[in-house]
HTML snippet that shows the backbone in 3Dmol.js (N, CA, C, O; Angstrom):
<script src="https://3Dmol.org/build/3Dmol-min.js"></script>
<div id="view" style="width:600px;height:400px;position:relative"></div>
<script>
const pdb = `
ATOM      1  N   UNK A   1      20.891  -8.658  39.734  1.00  0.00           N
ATOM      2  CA  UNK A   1      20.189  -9.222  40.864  1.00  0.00           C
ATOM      3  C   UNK A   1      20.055  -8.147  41.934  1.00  0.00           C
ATOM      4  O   UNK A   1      20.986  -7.789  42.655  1.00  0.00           O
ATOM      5  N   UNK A   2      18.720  -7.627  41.980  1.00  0.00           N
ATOM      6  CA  UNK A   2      18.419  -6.512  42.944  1.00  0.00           C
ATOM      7  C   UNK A   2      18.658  -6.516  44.210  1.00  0.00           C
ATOM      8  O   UNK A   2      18.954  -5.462  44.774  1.00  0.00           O
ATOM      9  N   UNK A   3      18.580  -7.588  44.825  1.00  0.00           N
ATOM     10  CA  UNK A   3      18.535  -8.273  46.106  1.00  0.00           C
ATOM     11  C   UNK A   3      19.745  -8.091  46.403  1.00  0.00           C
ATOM     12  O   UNK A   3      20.118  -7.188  47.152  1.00  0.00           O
ATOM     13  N   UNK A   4      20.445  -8.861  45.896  1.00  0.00           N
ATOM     14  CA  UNK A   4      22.308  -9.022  46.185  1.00  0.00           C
ATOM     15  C   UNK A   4      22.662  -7.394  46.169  1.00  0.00           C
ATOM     16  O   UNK A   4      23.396  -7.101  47.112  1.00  0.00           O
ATOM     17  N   UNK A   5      22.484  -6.823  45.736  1.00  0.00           N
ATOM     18  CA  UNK A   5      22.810  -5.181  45.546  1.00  0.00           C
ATOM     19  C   UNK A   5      22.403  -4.039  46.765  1.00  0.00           C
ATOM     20  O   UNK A   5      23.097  -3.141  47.240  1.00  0.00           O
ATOM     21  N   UNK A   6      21.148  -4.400  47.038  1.00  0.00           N
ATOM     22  CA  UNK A   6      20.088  -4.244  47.719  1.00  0.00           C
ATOM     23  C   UNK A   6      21.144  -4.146  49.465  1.00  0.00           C
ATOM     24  O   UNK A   6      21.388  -3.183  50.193  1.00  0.00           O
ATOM     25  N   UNK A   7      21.528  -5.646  49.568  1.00  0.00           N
ATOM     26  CA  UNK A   7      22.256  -6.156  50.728  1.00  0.00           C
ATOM     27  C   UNK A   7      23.482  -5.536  50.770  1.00  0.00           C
ATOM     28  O   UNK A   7      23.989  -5.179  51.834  1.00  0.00           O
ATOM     29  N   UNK A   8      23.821  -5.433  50.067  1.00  0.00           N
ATOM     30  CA  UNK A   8      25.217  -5.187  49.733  1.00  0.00           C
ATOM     31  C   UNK A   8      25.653  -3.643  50.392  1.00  0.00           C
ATOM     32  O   UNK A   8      26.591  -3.259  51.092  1.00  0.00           O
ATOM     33  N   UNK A   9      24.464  -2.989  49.784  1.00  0.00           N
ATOM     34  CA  UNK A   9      24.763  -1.608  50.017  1.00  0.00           C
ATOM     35  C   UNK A   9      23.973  -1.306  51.564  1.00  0.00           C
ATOM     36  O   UNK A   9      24.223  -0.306  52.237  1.00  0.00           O
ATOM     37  N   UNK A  10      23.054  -2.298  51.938  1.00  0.00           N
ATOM     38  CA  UNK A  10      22.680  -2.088  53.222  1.00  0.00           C
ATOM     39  C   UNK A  10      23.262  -2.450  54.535  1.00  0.00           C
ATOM     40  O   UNK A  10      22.829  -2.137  55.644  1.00  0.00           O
ATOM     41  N   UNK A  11      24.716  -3.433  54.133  1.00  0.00           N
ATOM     42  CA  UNK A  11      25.841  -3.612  54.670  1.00  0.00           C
ATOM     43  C   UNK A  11      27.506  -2.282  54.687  1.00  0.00           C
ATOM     44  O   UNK A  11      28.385  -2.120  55.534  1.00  0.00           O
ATOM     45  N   UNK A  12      27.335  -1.822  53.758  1.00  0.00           N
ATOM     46  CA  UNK A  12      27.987  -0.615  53.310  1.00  0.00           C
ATOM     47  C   UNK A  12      27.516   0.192  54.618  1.00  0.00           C
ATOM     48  O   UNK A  12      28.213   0.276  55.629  1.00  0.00           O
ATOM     49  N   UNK A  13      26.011   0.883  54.444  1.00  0.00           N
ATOM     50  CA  UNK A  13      25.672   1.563  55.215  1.00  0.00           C
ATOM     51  C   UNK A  13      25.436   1.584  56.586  1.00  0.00           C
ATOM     52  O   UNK A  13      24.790   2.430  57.204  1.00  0.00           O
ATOM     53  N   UNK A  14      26.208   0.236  57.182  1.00  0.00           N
ATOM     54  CA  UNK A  14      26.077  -0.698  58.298  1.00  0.00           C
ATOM     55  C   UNK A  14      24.609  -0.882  59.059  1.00  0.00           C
ATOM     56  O   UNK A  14      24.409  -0.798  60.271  1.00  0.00           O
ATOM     57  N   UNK A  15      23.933  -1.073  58.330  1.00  0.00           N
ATOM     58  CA  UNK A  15      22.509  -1.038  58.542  1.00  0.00           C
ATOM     59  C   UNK A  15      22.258  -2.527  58.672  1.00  0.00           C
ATOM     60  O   UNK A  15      21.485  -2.812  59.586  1.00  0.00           O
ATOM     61  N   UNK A  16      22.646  -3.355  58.097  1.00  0.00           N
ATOM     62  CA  UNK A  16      23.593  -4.537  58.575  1.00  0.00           C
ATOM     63  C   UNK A  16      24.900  -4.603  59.040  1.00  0.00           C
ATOM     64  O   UNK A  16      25.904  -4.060  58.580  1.00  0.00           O
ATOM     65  N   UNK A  17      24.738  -5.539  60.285  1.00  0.00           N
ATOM     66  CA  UNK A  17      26.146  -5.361  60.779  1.00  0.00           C
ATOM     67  C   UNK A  17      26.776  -7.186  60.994  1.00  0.00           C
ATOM     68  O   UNK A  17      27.978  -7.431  60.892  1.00  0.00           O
ATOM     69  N   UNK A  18      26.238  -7.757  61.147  1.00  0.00           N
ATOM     70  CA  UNK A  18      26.242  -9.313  60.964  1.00  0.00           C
ATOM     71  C   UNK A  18      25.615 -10.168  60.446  1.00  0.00           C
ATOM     72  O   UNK A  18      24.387 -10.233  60.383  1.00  0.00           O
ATOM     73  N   UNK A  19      26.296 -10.820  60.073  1.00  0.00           N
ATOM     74  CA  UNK A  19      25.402 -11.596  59.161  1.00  0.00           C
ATOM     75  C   UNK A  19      25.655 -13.082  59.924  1.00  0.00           C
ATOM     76  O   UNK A  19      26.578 -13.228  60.726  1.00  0.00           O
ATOM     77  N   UNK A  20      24.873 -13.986  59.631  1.00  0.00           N
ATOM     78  CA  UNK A  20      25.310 -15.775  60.835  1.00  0.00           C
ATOM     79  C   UNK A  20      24.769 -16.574  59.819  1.00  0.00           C
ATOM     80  O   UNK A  20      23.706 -16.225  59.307  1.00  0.00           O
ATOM     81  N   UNK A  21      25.523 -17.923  59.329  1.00  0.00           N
ATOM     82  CA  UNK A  21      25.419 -18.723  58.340  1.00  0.00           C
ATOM     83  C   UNK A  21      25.436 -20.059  58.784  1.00  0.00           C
ATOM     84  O   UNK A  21      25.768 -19.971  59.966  1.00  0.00           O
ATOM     85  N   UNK A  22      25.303 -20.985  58.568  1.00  0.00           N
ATOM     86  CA  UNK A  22      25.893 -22.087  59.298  1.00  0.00           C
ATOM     87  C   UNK A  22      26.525 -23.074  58.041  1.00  0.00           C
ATOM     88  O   UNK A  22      26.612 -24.291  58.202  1.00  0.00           O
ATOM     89  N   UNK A  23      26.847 -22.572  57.093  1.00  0.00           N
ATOM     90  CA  UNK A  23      28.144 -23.045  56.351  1.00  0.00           C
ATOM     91  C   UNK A  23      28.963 -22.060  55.883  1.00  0.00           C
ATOM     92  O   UNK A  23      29.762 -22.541  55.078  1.00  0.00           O
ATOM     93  N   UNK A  24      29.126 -20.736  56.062  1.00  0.00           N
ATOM     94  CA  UNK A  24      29.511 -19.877  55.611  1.00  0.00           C
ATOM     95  C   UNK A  24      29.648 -18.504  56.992  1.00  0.00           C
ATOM     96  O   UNK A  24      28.728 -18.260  57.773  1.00  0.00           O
ATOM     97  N   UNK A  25      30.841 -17.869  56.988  1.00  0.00           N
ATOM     98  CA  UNK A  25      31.452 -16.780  57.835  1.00  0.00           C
ATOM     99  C   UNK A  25      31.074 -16.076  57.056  1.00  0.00           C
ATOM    100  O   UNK A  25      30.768 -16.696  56.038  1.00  0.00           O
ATOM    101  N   UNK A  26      30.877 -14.740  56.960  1.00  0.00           N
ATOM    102  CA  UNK A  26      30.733 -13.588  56.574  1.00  0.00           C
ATOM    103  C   UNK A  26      31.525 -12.371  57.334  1.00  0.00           C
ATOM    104  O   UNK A  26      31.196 -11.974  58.452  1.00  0.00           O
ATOM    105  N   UNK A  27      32.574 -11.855  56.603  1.00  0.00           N
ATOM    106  CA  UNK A  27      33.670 -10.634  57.375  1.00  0.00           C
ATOM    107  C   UNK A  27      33.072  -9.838  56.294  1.00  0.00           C
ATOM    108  O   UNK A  27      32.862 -10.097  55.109  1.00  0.00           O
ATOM    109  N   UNK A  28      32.820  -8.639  57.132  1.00  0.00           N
ATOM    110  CA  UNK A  28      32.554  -6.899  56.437  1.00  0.00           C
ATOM    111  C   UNK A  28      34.001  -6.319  55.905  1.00  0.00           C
ATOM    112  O   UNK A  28      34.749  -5.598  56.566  1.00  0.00           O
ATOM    113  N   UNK A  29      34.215  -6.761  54.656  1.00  0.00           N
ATOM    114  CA  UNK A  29      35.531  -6.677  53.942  1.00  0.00           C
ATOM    115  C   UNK A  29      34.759  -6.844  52.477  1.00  0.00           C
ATOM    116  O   UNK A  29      33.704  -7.292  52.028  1.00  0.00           O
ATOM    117  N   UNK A  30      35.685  -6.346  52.137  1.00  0.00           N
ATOM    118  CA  UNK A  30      36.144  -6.465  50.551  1.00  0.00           C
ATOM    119  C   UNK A  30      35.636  -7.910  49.943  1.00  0.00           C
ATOM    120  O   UNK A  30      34.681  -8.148  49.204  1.00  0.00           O
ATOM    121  N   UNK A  31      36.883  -9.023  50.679  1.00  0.00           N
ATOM    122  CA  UNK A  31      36.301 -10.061  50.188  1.00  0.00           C
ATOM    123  C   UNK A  31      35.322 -11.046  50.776  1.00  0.00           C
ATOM    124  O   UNK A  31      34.952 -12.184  50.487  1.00  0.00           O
ATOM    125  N   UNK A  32      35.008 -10.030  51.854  1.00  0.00           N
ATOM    126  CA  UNK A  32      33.892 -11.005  52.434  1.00  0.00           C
ATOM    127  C   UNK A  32      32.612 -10.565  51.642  1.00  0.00           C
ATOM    128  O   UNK A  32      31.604 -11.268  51.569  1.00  0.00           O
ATOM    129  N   UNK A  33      32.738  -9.430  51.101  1.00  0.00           N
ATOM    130  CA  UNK A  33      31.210  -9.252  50.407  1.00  0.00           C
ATOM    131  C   UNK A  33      31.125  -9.713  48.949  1.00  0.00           C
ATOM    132  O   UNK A  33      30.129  -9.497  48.259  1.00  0.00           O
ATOM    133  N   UNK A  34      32.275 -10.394  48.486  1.00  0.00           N
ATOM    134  CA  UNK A  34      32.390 -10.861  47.265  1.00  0.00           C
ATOM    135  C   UNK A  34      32.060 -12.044  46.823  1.00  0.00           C
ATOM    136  O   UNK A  34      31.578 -12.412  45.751  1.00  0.00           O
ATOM    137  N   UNK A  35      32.642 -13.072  48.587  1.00  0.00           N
ATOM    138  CA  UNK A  35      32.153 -14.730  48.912  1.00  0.00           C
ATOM    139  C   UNK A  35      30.205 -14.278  49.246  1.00  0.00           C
ATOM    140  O   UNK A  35      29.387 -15.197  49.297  1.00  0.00           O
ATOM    141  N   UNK A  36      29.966 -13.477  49.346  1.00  0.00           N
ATOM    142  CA  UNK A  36      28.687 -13.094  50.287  1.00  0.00           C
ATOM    143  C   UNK A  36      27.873 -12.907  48.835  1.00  0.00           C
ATOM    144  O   UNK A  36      26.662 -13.080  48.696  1.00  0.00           O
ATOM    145  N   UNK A  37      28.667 -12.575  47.950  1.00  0.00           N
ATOM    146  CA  UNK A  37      27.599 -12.295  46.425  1.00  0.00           C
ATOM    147  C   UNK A  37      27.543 -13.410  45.675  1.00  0.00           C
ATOM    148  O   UNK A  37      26.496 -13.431  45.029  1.00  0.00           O
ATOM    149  N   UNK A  38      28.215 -14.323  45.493  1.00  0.00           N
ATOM    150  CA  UNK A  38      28.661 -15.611  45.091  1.00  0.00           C
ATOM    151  C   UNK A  38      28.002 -16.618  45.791  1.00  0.00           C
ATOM    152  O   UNK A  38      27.717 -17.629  45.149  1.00  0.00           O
ATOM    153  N   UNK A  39      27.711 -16.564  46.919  1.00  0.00           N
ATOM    154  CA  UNK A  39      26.804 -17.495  47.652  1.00  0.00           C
ATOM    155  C   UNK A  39      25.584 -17.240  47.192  1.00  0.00           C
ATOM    156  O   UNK A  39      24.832 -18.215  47.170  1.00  0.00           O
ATOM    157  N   UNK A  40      25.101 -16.088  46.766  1.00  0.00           N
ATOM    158  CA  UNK A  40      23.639 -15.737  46.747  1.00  0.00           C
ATOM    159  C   UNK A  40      23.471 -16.167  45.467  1.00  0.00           C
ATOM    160  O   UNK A  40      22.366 -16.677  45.285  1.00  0.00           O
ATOM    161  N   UNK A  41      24.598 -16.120  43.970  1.00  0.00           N
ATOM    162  CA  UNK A  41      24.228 -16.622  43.041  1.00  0.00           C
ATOM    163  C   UNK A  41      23.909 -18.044  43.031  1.00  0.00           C
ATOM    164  O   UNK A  41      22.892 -18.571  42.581  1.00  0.00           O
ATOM    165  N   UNK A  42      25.055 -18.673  43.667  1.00  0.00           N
ATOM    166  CA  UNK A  42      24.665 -20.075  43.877  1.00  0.00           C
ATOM    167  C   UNK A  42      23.368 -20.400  44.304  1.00  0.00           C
ATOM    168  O   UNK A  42      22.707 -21.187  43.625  1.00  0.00           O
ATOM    169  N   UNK A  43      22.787 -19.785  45.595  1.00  0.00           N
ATOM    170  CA  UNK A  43      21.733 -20.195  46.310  1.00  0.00           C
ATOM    171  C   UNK A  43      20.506 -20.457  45.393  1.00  0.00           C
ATOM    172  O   UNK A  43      19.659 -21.330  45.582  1.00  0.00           O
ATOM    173  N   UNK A  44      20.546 -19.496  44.296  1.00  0.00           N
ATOM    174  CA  UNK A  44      19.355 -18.761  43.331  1.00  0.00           C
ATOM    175  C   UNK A  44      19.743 -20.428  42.398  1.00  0.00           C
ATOM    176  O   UNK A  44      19.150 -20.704  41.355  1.00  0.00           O
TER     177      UNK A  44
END
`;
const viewer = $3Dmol.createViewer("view");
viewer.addModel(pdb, "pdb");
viewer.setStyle({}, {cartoon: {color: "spectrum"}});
viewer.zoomTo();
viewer.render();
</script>
């Protein structure tokens, strides 16, 4: 999934720096980008 990858690494590069959900937190961590990849499968 290009997208999820896409984000992922454009968060890495802090090119994103927040993200705002309204069922879901998002922390620039380890496992916040793991709940953050897992949401996107679900979403799909």
């Amino acid at each position: 999934m290009k997208d999820i990858e896409e984000n992922i690494n454009l968060i890495d590069k802090q090119i994103i720096q927040n993200l705002h959900f309204i069922g879901f937190t998002f922390a620039n961590s380890p496992v916040g980008k793991i709940l953050l990849d897992i949401s996107f499968v679900f979403s799909k």
